[in-house]
N, C-alpha and C positions, 0 to 999 in steps of 0.2 A: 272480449273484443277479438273480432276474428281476423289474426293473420297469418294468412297463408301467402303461398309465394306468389300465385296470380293476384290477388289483393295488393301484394308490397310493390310488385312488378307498375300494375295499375295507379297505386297511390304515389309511385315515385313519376310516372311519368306524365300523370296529370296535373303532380306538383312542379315539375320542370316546367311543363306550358304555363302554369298559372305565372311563377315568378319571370320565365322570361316575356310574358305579355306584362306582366306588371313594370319593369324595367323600362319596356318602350312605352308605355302610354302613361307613365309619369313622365315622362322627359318633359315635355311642353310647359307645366307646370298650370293647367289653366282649372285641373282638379285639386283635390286634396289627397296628401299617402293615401289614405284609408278609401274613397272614394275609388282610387285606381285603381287599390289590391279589389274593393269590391267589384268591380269590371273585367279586371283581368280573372278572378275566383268564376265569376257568372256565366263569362265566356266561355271558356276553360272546361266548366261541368254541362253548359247548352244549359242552362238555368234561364238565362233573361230576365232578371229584377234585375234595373237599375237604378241608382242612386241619384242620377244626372239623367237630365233630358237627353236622349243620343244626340239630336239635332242641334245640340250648344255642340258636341264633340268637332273637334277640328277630325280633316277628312285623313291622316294615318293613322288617330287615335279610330275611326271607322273603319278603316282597313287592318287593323287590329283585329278588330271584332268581327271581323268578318271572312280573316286566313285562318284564325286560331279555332272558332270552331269549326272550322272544315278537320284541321289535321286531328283534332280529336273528337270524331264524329263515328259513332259506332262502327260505321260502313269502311272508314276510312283503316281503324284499328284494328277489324278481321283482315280486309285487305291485306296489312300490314302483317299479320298471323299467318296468313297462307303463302306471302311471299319470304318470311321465315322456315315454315313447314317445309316448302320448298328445296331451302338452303339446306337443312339437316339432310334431306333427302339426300342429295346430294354431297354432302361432309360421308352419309353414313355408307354410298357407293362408293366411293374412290375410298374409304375404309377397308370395304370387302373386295375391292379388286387388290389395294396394295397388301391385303392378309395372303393373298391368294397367287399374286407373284411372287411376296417374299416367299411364302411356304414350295413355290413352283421354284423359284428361285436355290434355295434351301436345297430341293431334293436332285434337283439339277448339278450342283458344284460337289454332292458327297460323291467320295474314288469308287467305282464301281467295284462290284468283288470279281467280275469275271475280266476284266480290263482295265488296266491303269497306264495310259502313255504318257511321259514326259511331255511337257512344252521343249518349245527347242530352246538348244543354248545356245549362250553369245560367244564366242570366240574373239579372241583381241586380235586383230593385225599386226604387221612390224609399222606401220605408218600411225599406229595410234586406233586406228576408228575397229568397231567392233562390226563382226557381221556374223549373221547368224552360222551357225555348223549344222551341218547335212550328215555329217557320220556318224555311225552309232560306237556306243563304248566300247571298247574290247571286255572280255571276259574273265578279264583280270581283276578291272575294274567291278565290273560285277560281283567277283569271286570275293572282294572284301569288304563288300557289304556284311553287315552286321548281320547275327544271323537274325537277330533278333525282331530285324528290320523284313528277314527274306521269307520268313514264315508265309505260309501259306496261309489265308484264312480258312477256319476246321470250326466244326462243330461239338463241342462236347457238353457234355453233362454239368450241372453246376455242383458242387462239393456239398453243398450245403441249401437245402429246399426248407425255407419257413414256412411254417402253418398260416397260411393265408386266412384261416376265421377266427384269428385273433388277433390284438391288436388293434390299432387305432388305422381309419382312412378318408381320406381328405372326401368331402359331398360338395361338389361344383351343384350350384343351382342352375336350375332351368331357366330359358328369356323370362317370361313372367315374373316369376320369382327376382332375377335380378334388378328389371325395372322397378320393383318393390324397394329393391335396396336389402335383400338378402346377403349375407356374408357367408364366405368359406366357410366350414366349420369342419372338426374334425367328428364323425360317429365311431361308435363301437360295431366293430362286426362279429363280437358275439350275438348271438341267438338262442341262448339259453334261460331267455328271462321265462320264466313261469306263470306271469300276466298275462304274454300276449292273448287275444283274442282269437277268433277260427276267421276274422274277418281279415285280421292284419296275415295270417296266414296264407290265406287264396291271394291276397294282393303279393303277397310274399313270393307266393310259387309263380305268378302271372310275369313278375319281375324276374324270374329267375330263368326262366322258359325263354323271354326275351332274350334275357342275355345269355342264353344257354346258344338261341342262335347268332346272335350275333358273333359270341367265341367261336363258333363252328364256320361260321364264314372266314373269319380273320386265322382260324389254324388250316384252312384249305390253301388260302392265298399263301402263308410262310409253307406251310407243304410244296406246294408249288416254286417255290421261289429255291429253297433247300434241294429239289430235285433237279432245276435247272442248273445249280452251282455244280450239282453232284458230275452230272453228265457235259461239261463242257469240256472241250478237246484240249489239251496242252495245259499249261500251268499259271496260272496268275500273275502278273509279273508286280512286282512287288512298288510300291512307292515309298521312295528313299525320302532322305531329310534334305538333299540338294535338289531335288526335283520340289518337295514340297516348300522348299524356299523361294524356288525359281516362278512357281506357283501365286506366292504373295507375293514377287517381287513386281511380277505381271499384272496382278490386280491392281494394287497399289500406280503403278504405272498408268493405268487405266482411268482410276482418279485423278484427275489431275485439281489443280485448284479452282482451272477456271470454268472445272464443270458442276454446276449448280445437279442436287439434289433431283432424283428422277420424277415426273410427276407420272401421276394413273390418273390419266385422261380413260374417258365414259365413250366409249365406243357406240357404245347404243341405250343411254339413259332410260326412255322408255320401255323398252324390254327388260331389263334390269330392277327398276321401280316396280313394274307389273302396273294393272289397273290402277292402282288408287295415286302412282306419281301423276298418270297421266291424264287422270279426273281430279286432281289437283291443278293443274296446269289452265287445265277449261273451264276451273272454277277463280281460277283468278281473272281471265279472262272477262268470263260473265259478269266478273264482282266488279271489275272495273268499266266494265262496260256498262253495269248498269249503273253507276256512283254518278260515272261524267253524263253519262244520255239524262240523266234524272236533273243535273244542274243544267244541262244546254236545254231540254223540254222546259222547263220551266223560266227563261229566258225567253225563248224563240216565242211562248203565251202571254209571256207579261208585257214585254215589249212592245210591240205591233200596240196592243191593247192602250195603255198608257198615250200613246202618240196618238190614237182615233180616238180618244175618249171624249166625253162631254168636257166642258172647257170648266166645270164645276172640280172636278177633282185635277186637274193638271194644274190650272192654275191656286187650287191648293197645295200643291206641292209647291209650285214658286213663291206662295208668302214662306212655307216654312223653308227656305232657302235650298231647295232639294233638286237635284238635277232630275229628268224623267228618265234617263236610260238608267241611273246608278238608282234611284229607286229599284224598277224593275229588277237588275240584277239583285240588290240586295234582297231585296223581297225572298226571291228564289232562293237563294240561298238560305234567309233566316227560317224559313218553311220546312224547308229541307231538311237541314239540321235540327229542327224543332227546338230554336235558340230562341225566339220570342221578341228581341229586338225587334222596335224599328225608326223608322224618319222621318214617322208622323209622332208629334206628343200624345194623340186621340187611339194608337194601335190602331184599327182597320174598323173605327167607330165611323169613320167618314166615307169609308166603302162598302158599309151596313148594304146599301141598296143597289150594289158594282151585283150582276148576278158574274157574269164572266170569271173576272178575277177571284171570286169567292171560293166558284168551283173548281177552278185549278188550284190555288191556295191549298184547300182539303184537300184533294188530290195528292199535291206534293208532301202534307203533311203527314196522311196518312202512308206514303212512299217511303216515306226519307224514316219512320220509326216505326210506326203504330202494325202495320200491314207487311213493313219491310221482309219479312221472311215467309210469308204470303206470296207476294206478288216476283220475290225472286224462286220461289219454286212455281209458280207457274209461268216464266219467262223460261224456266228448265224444261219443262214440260213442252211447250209450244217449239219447241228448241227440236225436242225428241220426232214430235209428231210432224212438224214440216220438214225434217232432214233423212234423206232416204235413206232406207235401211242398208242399203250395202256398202255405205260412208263408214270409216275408221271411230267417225266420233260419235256414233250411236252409243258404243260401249261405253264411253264414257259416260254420258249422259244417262242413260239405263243407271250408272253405279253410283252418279250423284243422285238420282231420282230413289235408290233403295236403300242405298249406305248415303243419306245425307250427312252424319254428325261425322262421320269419317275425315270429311274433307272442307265443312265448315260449320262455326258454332252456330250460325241463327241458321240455318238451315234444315227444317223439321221432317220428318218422316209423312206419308200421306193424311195417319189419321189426326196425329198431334196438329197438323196444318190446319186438318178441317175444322175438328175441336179450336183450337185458336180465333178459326176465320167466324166461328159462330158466336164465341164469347165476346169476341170485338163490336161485334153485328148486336148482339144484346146491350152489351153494354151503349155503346152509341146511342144505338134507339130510346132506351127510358132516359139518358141526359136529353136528347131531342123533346121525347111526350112533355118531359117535367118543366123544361125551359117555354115551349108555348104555352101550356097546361096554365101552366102557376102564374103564368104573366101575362095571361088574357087582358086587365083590365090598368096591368100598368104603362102607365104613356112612355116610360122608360126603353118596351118594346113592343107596343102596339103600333105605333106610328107608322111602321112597317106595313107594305101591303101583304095579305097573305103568301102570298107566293115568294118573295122578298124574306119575309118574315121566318119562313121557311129553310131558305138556303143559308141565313145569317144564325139560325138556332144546329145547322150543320154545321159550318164554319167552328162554332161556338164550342159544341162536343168534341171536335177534333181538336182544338187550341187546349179545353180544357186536360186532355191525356197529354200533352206535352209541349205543344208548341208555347202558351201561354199568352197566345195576340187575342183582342176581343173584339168582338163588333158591337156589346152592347158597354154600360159602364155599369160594373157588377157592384160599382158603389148603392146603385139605384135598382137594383135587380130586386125580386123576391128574396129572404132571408132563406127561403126553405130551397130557390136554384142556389145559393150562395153556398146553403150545408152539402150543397148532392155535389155540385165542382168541389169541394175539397173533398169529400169522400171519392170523386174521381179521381184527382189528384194522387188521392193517399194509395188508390191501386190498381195505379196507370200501369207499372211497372210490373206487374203479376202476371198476365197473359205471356208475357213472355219469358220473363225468368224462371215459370213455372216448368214452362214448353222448353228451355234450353237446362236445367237440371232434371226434367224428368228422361227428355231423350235422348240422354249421354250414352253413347254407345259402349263407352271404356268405364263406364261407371265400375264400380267391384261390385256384383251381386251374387249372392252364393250358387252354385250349379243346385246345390240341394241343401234343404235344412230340414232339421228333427225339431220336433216339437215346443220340447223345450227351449229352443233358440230363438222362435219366433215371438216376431211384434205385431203381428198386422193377421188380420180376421181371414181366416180358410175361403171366405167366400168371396172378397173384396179389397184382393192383393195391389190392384192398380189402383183401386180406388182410395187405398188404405197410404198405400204409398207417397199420393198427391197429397193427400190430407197432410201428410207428415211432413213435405215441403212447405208447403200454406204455412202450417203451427210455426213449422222454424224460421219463415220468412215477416212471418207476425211480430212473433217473439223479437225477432231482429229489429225493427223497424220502430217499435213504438217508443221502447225507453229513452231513444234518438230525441223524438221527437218532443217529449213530455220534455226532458231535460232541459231542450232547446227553448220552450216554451217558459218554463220555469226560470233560466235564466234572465231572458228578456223582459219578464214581467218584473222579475226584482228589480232589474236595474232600470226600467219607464214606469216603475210604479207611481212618481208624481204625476205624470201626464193620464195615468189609466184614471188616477181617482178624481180628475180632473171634467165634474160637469158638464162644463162650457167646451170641451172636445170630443163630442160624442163619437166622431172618426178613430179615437185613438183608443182602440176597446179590446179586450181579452179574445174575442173570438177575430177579428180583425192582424190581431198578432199570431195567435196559431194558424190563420189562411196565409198569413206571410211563411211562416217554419215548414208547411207542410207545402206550399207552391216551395220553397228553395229545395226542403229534403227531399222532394219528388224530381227534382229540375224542371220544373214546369216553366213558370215566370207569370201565375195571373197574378196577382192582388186587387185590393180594394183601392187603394189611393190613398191622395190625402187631398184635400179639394184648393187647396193651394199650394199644391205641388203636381207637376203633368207625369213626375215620375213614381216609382212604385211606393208603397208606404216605408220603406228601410229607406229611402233619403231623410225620414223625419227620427231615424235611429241616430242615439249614441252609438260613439266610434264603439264602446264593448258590444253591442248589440248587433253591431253592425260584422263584425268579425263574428260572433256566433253566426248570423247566418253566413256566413263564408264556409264557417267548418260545417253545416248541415248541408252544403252544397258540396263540398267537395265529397263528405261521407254518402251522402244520397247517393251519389256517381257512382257508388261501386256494388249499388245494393242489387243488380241487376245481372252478375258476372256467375257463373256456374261454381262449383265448389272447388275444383279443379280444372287442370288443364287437360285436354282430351289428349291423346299418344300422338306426337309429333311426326315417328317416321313407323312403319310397320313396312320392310321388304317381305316380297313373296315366300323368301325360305321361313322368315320367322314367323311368317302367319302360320307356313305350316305344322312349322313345330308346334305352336299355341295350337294348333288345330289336335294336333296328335296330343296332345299333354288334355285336353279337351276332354278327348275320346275317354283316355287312360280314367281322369274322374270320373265323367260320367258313369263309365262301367264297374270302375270300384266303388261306385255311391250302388250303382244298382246289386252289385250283392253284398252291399251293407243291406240295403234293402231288406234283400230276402232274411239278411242273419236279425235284423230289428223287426219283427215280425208283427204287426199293430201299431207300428208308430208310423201315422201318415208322414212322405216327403212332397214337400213346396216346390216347386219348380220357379222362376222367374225368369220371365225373356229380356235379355241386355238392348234390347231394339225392338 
């Protein structure tokens, strides 16, 4: 079982919203425990099985379900990442300003060696009060300083010179390394092993050359410094132990109590940050702007709509006691979120033949998950191309448009986008051909005029990736559309988890590998690559499900062997397991029940699907967290540490003569 710290991070905080929705929408008492936790669990994950009609729900046990999965709504959680990313940024600048005063600091208060002046002293009055003295000591005073204290500072030879290549010396890792979680270690700086290679040699000498200049820079600058002492006119005047007392007595003085701690305020944050604070900045921006335009468009369509409508669905609404403006909003929202929920018992079986509402419905469906990082890179793009070039925030936009995973997780690179927008586009279209195809002759969706027919078999495709509302009753659907929705269901989730671990820009991939290190075919690295994600996401996912399955049939196994329930059937129970562990929300029914078939579950059944719903929610999260803060200097380092491999992989190269190297691009 896989837990990593984004997984635990995610599992605690989708467990907090489950319990504290669970908390408030038991209070009323008008469910049962088990019934709430399954609502509060459904909500929580944007599942949508419910147990209970929502429209029995009193209206804050609705407004429950209807805050909760906003704040845990994919869109909502990056948001929440970037304005984190943010913060670090900002912890890790006023880090490097306060390293960089103290150190200014530091170099500032050491006694110089060509000049040391006293502070002044205080002098007592005869009246009591002190005031400062303007005269200097006599030379008496002077005269019985210590001599030890009057010394000149000199330069001499040390007594004793140790063999600097032997011995033990401390190896401070590089940024990289560190963020790995590398430790200090001590190495040997012998080099007399008999092993080494001619490879570790050139790297040897490459490192020594380096530092051969870098010693020659830093013995110019003490040269210089030494010749400046040497040639300064008159004599150093020495710092005494009353001076240097007089010294703390003054600092000290300085502190007082009631001065709080200094703060290193950001002079100029964006310049500091460099490009990616400040394409972080545009990216929250963007991300919030598109989250609320996405719930206010979807408002501003449904609304109008509902109030002009045929008096056949409004007044449907008023039997089932539903207000017309809180539809509409809710709608928006359950769309959006691709929660599934809604406030009709029928899902959106009674606005089969609405064209209007259908097409913004999929719309906002495929907005709010499906296309979500689609359609916010080309809100980027459009961004780029109407905003004139000699705008400050072009740059921006160019870095989100090339380094996307830099600065947010669903956020893909061109071709990964495209690749995605094509596999959406396929997949879509055969649930479309198969839903008319196969149900040509059943009245269950013929009824429909073609055209109608049409828009409710799109609806239908979109709901089945995630939102989980139907416009037909898949009780009565073809068996063969019934197998193709749960194999939708089951990898709804793939297009995108595929496209958010394949396009990690911080992933670890090797700059180069030997032969022998590899996994993946000389000819079909990327392609080798995905596969290997797919395998591991496979693997992940099924034993989930089987288990889940298994469970629920032990414990309804009287009702399964039960003739006279033909409703209550093995395949009927894994379309429930696989709609919960996907978060979808379709199911079959039960035909006397308006809600999903887990209202006809025991309470253990019932809580299985709970944990297939909260475990699903996380099958879609990348393996790790991408680098939170990267400032300009340390890119560069990482750049130069970069270089240095590269060029010591390339005369490995040459020294491994026949063994081809792999190269792989991090982006």
């Amino acid at each position: 079982m896989d837990i990593s710290p984004l997984n635990s991070v995610n599992h605690a905080y989708i467990l907090t919203c489950t319990l504290l929705a669970f908390i408030i929408f038991v209070g009323d008492g008008n469910v049962s425990t088990t019934d709430a936790f399954f609502f509060a669990a459904s909500c929580t994950t944007e599942s949508g099985l419910n147990p209970v009609d929502v429209k029995a729900l009193k209206l804050y046990q609705q407004l429950v379900i209807y805050f909760f999965p906003i704040i845990t709504n994919v869109g909502f959680v990056n948001i929440v990442v970037v304005i984190a990313r943010l913060r670090w940024y900002k912890k890790a600048m006023r880090e490097h300003v306060r390293f960089s005063t103290s150190a200014s600091d530091a170099q500032d208060t050491l006694p110089s060696s060509e000049t040391a002046t006293a502070p002044p002293t205080l002098e007592k009055r005869h009246d009591g009060r002190q005031v400062p003295s303007d005269h200097v000591q006599d030379t008496s005073e002077q005269a019985s300083v210590d001599p030890k204290e009057s010394r000149v500072a000199t330069i001499q030879w040390a007594e004793e010179v140790r063999n600097a290549g032997k011995g033990k010396a401390l190896r401070v890792p590089g940024p990289r390394d560190r963020e790995r979680g590398a430790p200090l270690e001590e190495v040997d700086l012998e080099r007399n092993d008999d092993d080494r290679i001619s490879v570790l040699g050139r790297r040897n000498r490459r490192d020594s050359s380096l530092h051969e200049r870098i010693s020659h820079a830093t013995t110019t600058v003490s040269v210089d410094r030494i010749a400046s002492s040497l040639f300064v006119i008159g004599q150093t005047a020495p710092m005494r132990k009353t001076q240097s007392r007089s010294l703390a007595d003054t600092r000290a003085a300085n502190i007082s109590g009631e001065q709080r701690p200094p703060k290193y305020e950001l002079e100029d944050p964006d310049k500091m940050g460099g490009i990616e604070y400040r394409s972080l900045k545009l990216m929250l921006k963007v991300a919030v702007g598109y989250f609320v335009g996405l719930h206010l468009l979807g408002v501003l369509c449904l609304l109008p709509w509902i109030y002009r409508s045929p008096a056949k669905y409004h007044e449907y609404l008023a039997e089932q006691g539903n207000d017309r403006a809180w539809w509409a909003i809710y709608t928006s929202q359950t769309m959006i979120s691709n929660l599934g929920f809604t406030l009709t018992p029928d899902s959106m079986v009674h606005f089969a033949d609405a064209t209007w509402p259908l097409l913004v419905m999929t719309f906002l469906a495929y907005a709010g998950n499906t296309c979500y990082p689609i359609l916010l890179r080309l809100l980027i793009w459009v961004m780029a191309k109407i905003t004139p070039k000699n705008k400050s925030i072009q740059q921006p936009l160019a870095f989100l448009l090339n380094h996307p995973r830099r600065c947010y997780t669903l956020l893909f690179p061109s071709t990964p986008t495209w690749i995605l927008g094509f596999i959406l586009f396929a997949l879509n279209a055969i649930d479309i051909i198969l839903i008319i195809v196969l149900d040509l002759n059943n009245p269950a969706v013929n009824y429909l005029e073609p055209a109608n027919r049409f828009v409710a078999a799109l609806f239908q495709s979109a709901s089945a990736r995630h939102t989980g509302t139907a416009t037909f009753n898949l009780a009565n659907v073809s068996p063969a559309v019934q197998f193709s929705l749960l194999v939708m269901m089951y990898v709804a989730v793939y297009p995108i988890a595929i496209s958010v671990r394949a396009s990690n820009a911080y992933e670890d991939k090797p700059v180069a590998q030997y032969s022998h290190e590899l996994e993946l075919d000389d000819d079909a690295n990327q392609s080798g690559y995905l596969m290997k994600h797919i395998r591991n996401q496979l693997s992940f996912d099924l034993w989930y499900i089987f288990l889940g399955t298994f469970c629920i049939t032990t414990a309804e196994a009287g009702r399964i062997a039960d003739n006279a329930d033909p409703a209550f059937s093995v395949f009927s129970i894994m379309f429930e397991v696989v709609s919960g562990y996907g978060n979808v929300g379709l199911s079959l029914g039960y035909p006397t029940n308006s809600a999903s078939l887990s209202g006809e579950f025991t309470i253990f059944s019932k809580l299985v699907i709970c944990a297939m719903m909260i475990r699903g929610r996380h099958r879609g999260l990348p393996y790790a967290l991408d680098r939170a803060v990267m400032l300009p200097e340390y890119e560069e380092q990482n750049r130069d540490e970069s270089q240095l491999a590269a060029e010591a992989d390339g005369e490995m190269k040459q020294e491994w003569r026949g063994v081809p190297i792999r190269k792989f691009r991090t982006q």
